[in-house]
C-alpha positions as CSV (number, residue, x, y, z in Angstrom):
1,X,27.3,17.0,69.6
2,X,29.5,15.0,72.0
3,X,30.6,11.6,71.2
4,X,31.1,9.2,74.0
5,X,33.9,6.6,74.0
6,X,33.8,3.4,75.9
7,X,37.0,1.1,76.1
8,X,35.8,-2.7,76.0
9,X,38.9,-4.8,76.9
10,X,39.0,-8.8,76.0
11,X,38.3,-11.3,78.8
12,X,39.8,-14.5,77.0
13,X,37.9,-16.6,80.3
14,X,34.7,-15.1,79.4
15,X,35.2,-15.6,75.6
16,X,36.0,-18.8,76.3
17,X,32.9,-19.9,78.1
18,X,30.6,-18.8,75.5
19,X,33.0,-20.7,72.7
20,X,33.9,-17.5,70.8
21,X,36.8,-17.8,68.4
22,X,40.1,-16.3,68.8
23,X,38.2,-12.4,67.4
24,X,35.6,-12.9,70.4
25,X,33.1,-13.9,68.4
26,X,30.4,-16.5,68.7
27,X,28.9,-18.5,65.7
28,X,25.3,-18.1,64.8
29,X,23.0,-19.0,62.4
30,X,20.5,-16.8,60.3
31,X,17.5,-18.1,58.6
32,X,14.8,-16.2,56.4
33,X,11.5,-17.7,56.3
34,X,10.0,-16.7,53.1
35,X,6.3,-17.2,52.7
36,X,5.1,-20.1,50.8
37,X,1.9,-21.7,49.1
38,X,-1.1,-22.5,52.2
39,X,-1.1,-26.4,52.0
40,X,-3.7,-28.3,53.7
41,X,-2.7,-31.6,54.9
């Protein structure tokens, strides 16, 4: 089985742009909808 390798280097400008913090990442937020009682209004 071969097992490729791909080198990513940082682009601070890019990073930057999309407001990532200093590890290149960029906030998000997760929500779960959960299923609830059928209410009619």
């Amino acid at each position: 089985m071969s097992q490729d390798t791909t080198i990513v280097q940082f682009d601070s400008l890019y990073a930057s742009q999309l407001q990532a913090d200093e590890y290149g990442m960029h906030q998000y937020v997760m929500v779960l909808l959960k299923a609830g009682p059928n209410r009619d209004i």
